[in-house]
GUSE-440434 format. One line per field, with one value per residue: residue in one letter; chain; x, y, z of N, C-alpha, C, CB in turn. Coordinates in Angstrom, 3 decimals. Glycine has a CB too. Layout:
torba <- A,...;
zadren <- A,...;
nc1 <- X,...;
nc2 <- Y,...;
nc3 <- Z,...;
cac1 <- X,...;
cac2 <- Y,...;
cac3 <- Z,...;
cc1 <- X,...;
cc2 <- Y,...;
cc3 <- Z,...;
cbc1 <- X,...;
cbc2 <- Y,...;
cbc3 <- Z,...;
This chain:
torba <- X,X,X,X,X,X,X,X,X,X,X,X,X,X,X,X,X,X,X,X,X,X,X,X,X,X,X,X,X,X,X,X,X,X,X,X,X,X,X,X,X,X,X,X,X,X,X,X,X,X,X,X,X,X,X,X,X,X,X,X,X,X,X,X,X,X,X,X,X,X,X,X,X,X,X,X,X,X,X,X,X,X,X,X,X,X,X,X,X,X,X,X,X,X,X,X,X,X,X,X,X,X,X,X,X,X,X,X,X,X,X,X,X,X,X,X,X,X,X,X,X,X,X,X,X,X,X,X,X,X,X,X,X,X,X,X,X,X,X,X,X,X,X,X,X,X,X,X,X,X,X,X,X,X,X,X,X,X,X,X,X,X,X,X,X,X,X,X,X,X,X,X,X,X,X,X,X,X,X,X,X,X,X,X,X,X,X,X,X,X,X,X,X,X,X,X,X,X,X,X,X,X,X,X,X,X,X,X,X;
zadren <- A,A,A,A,A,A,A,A,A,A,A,A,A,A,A,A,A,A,A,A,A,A,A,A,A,A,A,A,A,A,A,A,A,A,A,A,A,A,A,A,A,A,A,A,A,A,A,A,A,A,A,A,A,A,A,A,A,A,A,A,A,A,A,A,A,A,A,A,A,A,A,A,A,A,A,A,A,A,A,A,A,A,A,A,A,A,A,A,A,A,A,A,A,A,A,A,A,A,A,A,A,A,A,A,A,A,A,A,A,A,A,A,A,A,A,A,A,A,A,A,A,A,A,A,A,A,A,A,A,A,A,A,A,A,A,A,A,A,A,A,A,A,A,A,A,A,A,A,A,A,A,A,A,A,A,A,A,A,A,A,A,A,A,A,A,A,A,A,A,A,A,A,A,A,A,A,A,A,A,A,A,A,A,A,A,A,A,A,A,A,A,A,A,A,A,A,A,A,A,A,A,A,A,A,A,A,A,A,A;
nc1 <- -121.658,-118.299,-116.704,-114.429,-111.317,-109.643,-108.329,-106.547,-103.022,-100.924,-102.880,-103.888,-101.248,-101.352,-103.110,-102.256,-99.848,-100.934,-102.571,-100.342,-98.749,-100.872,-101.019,-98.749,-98.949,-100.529,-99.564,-97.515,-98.399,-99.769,-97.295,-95.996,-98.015,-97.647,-95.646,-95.350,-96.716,-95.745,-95.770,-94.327,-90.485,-87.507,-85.667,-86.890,-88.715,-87.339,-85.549,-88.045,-89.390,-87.701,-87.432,-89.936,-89.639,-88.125,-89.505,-91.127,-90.121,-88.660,-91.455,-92.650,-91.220,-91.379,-94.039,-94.656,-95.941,-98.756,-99.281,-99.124,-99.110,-99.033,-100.203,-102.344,-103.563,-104.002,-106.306,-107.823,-108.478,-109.596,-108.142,-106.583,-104.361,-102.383,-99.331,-98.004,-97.990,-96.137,-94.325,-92.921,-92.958,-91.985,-90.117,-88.659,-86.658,-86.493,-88.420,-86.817,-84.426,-84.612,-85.232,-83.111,-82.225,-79.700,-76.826,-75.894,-74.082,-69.968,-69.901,-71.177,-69.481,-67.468,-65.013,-65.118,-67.873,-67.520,-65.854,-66.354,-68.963,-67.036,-65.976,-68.341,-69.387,-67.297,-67.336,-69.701,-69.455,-67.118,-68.654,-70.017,-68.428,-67.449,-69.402,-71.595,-74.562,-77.340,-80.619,-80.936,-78.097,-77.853,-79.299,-78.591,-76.653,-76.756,-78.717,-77.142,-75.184,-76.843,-77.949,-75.731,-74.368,-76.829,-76.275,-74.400,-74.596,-73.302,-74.428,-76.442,-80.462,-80.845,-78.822,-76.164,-75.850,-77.460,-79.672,-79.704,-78.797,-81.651,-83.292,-82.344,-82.957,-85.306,-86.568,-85.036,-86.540,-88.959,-88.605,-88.389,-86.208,-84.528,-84.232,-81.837,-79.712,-79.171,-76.544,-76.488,-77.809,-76.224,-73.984,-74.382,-75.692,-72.967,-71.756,-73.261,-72.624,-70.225,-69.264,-71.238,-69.732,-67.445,-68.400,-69.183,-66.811,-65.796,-67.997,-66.675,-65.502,-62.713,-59.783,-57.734,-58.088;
nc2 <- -90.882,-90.482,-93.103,-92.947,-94.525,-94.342,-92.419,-90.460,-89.122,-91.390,-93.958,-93.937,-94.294,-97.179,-98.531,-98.244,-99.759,-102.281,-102.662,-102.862,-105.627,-106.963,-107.012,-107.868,-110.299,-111.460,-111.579,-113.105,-115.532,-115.598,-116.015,-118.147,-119.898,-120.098,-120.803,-122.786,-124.183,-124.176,-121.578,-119.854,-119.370,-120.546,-118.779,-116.457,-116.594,-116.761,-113.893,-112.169,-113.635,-113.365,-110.804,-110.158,-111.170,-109.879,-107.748,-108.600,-108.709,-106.543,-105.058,-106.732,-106.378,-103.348,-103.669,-105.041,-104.751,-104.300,-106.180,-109.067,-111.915,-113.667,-115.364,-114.955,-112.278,-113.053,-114.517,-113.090,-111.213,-112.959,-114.381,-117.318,-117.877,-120.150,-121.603,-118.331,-118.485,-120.234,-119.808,-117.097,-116.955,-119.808,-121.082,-118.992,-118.531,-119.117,-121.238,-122.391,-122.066,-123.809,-126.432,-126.403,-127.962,-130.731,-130.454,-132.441,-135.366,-135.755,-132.767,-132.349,-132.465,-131.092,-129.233,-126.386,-125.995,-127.122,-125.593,-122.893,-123.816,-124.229,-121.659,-119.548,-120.966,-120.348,-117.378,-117.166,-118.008,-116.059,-113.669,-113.454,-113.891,-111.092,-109.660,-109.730,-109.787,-109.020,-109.812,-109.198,-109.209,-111.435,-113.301,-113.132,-114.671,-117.150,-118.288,-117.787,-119.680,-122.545,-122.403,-123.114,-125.419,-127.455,-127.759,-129.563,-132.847,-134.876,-134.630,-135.784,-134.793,-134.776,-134.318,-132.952,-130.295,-128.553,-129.400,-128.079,-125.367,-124.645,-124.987,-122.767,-120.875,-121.052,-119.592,-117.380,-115.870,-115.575,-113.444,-109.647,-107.800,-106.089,-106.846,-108.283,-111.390,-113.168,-113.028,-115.536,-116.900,-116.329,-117.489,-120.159,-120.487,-120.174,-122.339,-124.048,-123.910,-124.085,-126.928,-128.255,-127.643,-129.209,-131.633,-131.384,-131.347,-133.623,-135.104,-134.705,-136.655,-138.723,-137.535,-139.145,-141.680;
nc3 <- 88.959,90.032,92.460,94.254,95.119,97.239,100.060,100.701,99.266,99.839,100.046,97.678,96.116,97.430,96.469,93.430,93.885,94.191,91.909,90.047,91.154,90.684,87.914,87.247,88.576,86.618,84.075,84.327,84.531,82.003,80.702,81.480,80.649,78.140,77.315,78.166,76.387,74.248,72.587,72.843,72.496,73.881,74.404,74.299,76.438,78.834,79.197,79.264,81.800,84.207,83.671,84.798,87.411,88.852,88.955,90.576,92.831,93.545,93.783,96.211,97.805,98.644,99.428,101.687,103.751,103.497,102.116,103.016,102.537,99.283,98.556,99.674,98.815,96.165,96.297,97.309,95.434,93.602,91.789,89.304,89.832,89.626,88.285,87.766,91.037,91.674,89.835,91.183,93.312,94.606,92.967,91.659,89.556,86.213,84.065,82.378,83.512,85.568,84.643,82.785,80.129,79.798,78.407,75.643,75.089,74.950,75.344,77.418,80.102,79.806,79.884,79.933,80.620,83.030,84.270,84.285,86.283,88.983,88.620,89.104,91.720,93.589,92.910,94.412,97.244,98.069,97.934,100.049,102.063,101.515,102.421,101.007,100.906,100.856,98.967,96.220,95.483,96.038,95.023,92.077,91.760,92.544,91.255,88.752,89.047,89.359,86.851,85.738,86.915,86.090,83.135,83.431,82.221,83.713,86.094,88.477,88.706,91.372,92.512,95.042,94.876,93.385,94.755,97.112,96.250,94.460,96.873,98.871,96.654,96.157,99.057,98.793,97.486,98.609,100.300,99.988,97.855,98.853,101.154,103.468,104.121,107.365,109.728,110.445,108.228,106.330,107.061,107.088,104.706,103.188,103.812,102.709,100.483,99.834,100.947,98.817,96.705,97.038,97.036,94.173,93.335,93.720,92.469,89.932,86.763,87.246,85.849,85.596,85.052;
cac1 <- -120.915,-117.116,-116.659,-112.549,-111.118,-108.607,-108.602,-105.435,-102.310,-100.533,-103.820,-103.569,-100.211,-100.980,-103.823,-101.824,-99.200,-102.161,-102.748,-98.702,-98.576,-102.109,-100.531,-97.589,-98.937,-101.204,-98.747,-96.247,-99.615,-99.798,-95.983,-95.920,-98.834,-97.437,-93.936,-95.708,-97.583,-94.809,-96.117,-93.249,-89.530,-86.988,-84.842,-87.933,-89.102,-85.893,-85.266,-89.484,-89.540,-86.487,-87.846,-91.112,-89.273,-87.330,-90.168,-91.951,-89.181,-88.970,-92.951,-93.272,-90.091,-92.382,-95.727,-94.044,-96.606,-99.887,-99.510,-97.831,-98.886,-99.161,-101.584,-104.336,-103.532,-104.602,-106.982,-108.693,-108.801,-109.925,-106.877,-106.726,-102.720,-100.826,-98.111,-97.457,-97.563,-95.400,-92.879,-92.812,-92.990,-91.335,-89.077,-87.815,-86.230,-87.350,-88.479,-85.396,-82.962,-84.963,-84.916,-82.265,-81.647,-78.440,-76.310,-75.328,-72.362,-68.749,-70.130,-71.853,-68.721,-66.475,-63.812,-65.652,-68.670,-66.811,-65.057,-67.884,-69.471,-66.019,-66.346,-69.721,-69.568,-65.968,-68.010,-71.252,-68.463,-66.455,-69.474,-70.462,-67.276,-67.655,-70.488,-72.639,-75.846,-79.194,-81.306,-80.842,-76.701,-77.402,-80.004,-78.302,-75.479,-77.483,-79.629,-76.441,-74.821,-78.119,-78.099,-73.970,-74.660,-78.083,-75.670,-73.196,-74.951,-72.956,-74.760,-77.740,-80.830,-80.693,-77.389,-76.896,-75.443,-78.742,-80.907,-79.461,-79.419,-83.103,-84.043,-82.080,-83.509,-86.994,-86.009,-84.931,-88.099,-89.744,-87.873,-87.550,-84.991,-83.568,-83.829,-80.719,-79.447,-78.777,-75.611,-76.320,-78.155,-75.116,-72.916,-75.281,-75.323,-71.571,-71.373,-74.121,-72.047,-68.645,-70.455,-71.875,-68.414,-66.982,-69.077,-69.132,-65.425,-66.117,-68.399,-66.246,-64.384,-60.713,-58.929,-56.207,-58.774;
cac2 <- -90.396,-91.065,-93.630,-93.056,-96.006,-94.081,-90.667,-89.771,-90.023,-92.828,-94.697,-94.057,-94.698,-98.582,-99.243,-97.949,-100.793,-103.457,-102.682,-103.735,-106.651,-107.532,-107.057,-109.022,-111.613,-112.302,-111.699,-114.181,-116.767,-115.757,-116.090,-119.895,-120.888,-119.548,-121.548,-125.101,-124.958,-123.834,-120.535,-118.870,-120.254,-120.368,-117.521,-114.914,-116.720,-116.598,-112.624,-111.688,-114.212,-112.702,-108.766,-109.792,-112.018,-108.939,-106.149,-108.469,-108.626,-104.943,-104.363,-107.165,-105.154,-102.415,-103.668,-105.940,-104.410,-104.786,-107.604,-109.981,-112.909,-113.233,-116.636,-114.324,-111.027,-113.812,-115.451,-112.121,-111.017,-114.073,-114.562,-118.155,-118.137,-120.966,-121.458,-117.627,-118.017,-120.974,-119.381,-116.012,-117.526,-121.281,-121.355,-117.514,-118.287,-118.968,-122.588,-122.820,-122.469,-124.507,-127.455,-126.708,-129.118,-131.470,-130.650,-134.043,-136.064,-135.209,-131.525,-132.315,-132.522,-129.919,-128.383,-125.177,-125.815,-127.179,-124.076,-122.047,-124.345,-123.663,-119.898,-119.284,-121.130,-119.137,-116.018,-117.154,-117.786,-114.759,-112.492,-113.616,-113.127,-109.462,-109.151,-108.473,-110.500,-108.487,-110.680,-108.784,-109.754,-112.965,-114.375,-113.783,-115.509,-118.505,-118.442,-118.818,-121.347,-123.762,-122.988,-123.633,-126.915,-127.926,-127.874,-131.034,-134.031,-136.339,-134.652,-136.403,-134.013,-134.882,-133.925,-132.090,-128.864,-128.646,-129.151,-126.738,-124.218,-124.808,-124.285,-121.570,-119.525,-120.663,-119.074,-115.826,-115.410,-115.206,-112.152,-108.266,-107.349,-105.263,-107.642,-108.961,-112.388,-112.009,-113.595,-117.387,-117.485,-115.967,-119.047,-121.669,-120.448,-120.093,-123.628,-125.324,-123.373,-125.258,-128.270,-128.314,-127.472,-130.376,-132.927,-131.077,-131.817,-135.449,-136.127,-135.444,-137.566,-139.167,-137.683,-140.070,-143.193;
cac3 <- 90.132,90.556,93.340,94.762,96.112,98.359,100.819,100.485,98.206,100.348,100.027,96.187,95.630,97.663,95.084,92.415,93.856,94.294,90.332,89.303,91.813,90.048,86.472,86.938,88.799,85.379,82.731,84.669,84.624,80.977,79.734,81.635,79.740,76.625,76.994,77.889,75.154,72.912,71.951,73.114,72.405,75.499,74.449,74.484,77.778,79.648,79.549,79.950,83.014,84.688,84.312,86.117,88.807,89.181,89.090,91.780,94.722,94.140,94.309,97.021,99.462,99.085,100.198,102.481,104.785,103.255,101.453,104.079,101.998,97.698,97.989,100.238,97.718,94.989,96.744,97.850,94.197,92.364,90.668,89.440,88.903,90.005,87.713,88.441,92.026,91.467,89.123,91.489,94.824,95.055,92.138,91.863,88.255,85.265,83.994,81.682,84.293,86.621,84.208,81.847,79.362,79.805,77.368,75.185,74.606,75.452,76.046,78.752,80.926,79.682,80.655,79.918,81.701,84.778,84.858,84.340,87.590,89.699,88.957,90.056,93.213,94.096,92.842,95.328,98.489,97.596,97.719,100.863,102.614,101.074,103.079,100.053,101.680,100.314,98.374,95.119,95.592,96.449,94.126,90.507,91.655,93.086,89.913,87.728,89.595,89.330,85.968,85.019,86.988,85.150,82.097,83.222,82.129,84.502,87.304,88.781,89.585,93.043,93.280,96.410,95.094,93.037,95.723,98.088,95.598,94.637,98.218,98.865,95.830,96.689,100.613,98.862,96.340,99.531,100.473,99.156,97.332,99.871,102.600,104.132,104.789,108.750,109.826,110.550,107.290,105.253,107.450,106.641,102.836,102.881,104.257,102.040,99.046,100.230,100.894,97.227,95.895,97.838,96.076,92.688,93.003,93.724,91.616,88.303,86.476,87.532,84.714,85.326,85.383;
cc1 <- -119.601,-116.865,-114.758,-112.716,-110.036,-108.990,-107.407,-104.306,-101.465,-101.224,-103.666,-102.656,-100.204,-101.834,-103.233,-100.376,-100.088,-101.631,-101.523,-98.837,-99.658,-101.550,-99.333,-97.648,-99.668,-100.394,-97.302,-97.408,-99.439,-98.155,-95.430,-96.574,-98.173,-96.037,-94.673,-96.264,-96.509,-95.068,-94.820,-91.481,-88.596,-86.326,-86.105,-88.088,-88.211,-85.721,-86.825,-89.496,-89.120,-86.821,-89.081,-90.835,-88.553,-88.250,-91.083,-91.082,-88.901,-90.276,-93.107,-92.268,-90.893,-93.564,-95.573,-95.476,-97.846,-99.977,-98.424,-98.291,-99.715,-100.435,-103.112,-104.418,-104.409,-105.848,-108.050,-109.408,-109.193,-109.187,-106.614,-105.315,-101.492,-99.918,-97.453,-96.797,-96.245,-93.889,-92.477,-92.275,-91.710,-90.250,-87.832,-87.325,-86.907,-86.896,-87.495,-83.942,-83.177,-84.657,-84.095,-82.225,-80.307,-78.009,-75.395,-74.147,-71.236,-69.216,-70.230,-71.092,-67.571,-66.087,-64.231,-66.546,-68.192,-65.753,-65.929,-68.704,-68.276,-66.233,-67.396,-70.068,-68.581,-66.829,-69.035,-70.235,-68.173,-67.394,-70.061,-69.551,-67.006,-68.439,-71.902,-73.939,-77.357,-79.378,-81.058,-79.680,-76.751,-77.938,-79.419,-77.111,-75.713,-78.006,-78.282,-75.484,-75.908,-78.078,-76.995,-74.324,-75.717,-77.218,-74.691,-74.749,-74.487,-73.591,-76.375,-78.937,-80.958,-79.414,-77.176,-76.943,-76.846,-79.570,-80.747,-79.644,-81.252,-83.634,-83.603,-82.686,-84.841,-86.793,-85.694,-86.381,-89.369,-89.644,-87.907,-86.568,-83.815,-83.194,-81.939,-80.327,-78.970,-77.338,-75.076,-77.140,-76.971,-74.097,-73.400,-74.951,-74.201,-71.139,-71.913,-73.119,-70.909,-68.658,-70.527,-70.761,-67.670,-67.567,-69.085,-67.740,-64.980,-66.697,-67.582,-65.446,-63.286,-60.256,-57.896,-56.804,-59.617;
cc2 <- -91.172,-91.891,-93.915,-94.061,-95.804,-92.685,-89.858,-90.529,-91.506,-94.130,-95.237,-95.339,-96.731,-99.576,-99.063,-99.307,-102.054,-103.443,-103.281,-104.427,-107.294,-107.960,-108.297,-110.288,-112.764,-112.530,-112.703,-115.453,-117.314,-116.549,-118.152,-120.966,-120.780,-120.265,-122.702,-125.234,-124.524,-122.782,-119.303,-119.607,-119.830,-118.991,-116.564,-115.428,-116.233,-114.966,-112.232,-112.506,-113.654,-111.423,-109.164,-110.140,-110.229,-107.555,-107.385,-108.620,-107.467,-104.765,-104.990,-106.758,-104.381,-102.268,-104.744,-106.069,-104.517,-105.212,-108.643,-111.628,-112.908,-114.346,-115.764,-113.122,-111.912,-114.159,-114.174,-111.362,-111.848,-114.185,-116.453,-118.477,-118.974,-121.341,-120.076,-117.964,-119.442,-120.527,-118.405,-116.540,-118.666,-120.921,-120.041,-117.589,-118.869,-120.639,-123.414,-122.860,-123.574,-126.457,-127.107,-127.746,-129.413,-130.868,-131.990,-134.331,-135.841,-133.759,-131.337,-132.252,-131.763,-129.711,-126.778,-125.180,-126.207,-126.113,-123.008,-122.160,-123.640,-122.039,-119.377,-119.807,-120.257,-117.810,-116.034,-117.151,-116.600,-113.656,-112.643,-113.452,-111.812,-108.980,-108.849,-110.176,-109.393,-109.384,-110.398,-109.009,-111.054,-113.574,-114.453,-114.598,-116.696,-118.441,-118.950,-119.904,-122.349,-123.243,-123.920,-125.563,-127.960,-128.409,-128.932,-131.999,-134.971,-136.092,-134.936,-135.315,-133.915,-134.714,-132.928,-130.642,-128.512,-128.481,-128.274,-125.685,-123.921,-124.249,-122.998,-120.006,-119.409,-119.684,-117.654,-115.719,-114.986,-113.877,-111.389,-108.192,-106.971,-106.035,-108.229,-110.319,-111.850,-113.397,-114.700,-117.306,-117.623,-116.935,-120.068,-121.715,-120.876,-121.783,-124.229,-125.098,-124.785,-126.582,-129.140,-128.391,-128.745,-131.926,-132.289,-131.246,-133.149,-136.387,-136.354,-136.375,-137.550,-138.489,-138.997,-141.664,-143.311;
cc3 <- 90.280,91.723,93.358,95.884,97.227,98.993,100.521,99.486,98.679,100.281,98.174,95.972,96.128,97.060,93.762,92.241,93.786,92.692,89.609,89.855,91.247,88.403,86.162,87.306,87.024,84.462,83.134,84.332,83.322,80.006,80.440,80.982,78.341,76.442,77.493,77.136,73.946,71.885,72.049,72.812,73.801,75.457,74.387,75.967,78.548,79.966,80.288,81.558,84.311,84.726,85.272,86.921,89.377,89.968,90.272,92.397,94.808,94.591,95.616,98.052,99.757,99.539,101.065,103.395,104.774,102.609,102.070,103.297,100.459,97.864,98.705,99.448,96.540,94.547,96.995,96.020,93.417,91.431,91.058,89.007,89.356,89.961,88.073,90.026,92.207,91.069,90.339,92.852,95.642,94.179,92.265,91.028,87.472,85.080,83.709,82.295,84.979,86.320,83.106,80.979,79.539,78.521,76.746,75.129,75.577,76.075,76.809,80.389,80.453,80.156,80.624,80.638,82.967,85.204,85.244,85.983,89.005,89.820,89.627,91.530,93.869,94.231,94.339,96.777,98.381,98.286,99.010,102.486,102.689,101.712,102.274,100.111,101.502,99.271,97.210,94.665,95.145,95.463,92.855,90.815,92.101,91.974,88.635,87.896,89.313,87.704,85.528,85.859,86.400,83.673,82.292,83.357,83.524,85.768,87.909,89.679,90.849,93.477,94.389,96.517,94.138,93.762,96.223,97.331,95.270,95.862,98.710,98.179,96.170,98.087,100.050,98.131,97.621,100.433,99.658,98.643,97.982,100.875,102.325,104.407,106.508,108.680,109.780,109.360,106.661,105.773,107.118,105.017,102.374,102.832,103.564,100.767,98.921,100.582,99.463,96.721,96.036,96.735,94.656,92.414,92.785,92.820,89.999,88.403,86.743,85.868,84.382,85.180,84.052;
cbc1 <- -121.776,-116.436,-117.802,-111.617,-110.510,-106.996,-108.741,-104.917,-101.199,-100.381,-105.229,-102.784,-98.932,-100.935,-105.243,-101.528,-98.373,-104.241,-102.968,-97.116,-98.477,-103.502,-99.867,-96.422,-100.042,-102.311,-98.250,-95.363,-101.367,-100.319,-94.344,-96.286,-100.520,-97.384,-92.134,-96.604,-99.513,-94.751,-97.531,-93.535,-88.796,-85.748,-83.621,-89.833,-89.366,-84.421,-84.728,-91.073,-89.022,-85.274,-88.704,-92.368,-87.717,-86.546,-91.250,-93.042,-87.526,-88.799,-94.439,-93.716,-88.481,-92.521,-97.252,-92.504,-96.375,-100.603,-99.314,-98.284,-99.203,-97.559,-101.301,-104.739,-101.616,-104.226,-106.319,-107.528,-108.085,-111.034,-105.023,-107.808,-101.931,-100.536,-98.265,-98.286,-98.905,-96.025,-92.981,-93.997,-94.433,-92.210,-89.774,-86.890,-85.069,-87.142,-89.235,-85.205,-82.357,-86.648,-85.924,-81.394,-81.792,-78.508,-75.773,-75.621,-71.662,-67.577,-70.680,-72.631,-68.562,-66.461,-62.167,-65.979,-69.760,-65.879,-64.109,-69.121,-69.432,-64.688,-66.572,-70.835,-69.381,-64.451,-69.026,-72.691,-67.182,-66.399,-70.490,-70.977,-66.379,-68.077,-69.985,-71.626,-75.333,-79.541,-82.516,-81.163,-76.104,-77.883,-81.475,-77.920,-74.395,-78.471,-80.592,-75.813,-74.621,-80.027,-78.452,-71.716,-74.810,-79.403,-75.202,-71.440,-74.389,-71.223,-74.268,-77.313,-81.493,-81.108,-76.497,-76.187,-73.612,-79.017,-81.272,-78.034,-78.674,-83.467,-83.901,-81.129,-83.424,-88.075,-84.405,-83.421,-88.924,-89.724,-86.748,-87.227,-85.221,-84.166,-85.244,-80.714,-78.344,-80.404,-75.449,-77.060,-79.131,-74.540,-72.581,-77.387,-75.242,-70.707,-71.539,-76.186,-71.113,-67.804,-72.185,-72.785,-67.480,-67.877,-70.884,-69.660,-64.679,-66.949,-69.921,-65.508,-64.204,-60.142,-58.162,-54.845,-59.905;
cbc2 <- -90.534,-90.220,-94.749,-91.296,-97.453,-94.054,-90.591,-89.474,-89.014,-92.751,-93.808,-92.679,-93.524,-98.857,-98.719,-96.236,-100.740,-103.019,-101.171,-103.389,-106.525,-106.231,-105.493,-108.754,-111.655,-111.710,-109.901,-114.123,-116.261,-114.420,-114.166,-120.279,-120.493,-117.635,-120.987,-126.276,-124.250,-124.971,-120.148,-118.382,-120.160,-121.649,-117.320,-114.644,-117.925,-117.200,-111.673,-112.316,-115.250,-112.897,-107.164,-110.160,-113.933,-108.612,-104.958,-109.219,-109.466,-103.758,-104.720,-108.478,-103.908,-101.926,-104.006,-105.392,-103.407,-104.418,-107.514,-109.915,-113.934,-113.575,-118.911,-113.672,-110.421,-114.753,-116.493,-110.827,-110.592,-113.933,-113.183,-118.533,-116.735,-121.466,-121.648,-116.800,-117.695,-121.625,-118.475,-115.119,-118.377,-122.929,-121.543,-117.103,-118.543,-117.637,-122.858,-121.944,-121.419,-123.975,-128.219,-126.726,-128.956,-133.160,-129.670,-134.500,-135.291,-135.105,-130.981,-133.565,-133.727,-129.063,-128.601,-124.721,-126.389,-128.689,-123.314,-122.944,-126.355,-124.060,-119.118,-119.845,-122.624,-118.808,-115.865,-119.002,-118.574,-114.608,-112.433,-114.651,-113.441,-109.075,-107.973,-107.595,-110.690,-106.631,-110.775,-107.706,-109.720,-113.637,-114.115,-112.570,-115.053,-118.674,-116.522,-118.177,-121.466,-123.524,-122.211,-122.170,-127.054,-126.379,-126.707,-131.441,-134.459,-136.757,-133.489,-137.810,-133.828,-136.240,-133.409,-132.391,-128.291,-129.498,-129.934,-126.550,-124.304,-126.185,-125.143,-121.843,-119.569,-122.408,-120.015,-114.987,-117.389,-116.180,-112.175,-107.296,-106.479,-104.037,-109.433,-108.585,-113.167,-111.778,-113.374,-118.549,-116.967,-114.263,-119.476,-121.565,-119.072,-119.095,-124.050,-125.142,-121.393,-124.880,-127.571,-127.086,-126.228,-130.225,-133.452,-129.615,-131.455,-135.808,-135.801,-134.575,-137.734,-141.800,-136.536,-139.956,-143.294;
cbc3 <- 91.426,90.706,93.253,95.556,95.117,97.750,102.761,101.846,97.520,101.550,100.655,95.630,96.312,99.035,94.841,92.523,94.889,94.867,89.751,89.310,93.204,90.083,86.142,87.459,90.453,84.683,82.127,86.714,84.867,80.755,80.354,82.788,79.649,76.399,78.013,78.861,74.842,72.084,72.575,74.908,70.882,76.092,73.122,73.335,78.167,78.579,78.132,78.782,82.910,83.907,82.594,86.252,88.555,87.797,87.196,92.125,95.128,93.048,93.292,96.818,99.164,98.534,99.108,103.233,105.091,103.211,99.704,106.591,103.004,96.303,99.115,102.351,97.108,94.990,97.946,99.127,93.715,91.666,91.186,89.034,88.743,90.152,86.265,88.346,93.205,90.723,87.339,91.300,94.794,94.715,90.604,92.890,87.988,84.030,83.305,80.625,85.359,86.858,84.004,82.289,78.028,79.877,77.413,73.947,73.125,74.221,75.985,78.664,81.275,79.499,79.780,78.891,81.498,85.065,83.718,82.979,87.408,89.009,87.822,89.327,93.704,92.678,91.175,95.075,98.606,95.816,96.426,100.404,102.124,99.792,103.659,97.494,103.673,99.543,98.655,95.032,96.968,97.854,93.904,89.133,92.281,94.436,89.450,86.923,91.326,90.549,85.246,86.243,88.090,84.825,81.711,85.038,80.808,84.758,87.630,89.722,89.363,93.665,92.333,97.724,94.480,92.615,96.658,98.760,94.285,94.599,99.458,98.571,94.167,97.243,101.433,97.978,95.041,100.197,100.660,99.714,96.724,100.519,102.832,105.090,103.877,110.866,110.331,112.129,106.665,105.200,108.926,106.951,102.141,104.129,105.424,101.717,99.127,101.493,101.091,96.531,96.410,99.705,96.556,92.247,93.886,94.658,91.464,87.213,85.576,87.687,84.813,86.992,86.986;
């Protein structure tokens, strides 16, 4: 005897979302274990990481409503996935941005990557002035700022434009896609941005010294 797990198609269609929000939470579990143990190399990790971060702040906008939190969805299913809910949840990018590797030597302070750094914060202000404040705006351009800065050596992880970013991205990962910054977030952001910039200006080197 068939036993249906819904009455109608709306019912369907929010087990048929259960089932992807179930899928991706594992195969994010799976692809973390599979890069600390070195089964995977960074360049495969890096793109796969990034489509499921992606396909969950779309699925989790859409079940905003019955699934108001991922650790009791987890927790209700016997899902034992804490690196997922880690990567998905807190972090919101992928390991390799999160800890980048320094790049060595002279490189490490470039004139290319400190341009690179300059652009992306301009870009992250800029875009915020534009008004363009939905989470899906906001986060790749917070994601490649924290990486372009991960890439100067001279900058100490506790540096502040580091941190703020960090928290910031964790703060959207917790958000839909669609959602909105509301007004005093998008001033606070703007301000931690210009802030960050401020000391990323400070901290390089005196050319002239």
């Amino acid at each position: 005897m068939e036993v249906k797990l819904w009455n109608d198609k709306r019912e369907r269609e929010m087990y048929d979302n259960f089932a992807d929000l179930y899928a991706i939470i594992k195969a994010t579990e799976k692809l973390e274990k599979a890069y600390v143990r070195d089964i995977i190399s960074s360049s495969d990790y890096e793109p796969e990481c990034l489509k499921l971060i992606a396909q969950f702040k779309t699925l989790a906008s859409s079940l905003r409503n019955t699934v108001p939190s991922l650790e009791q969805f987890a927790d209700t299913y016997k899902m034992d996935c804490p690196a997922a809910l880690n990567r998905l949840l807190v972090a919101g990018v992928p390991a390799t941005v999160e800890h980048r590797a320094s790049l060595s030597g002279s490189a490490s302070s470039s004139a290319a990557t400190v341009a690179e750094c300059v652009q992306n914060f301009i870009t992250a202000m800029d875009s915020l002035k534009l008004n363009m404040v939905a989470v899906d705006q906001v986060h790749p351009l917070l994601a490649d700022l924290l990486a372009s800065l991960n890439k100067l050596g001279i900058l100490p992880p506790e540096f502040e434009g580091k941190v703020k970013m960090k928290e910031w991205i964790a703060r959207l990962a917790k958000m839909g896609a669609a959602d909105e910054l509301t007004e005093q977030q998008a001033r606070q952001l703007h301000f931690d941005l210009e802030s960050a910039y401020n000391a990323f200006m400070a901290a390089l080197p005196n050319s002239g010294g």
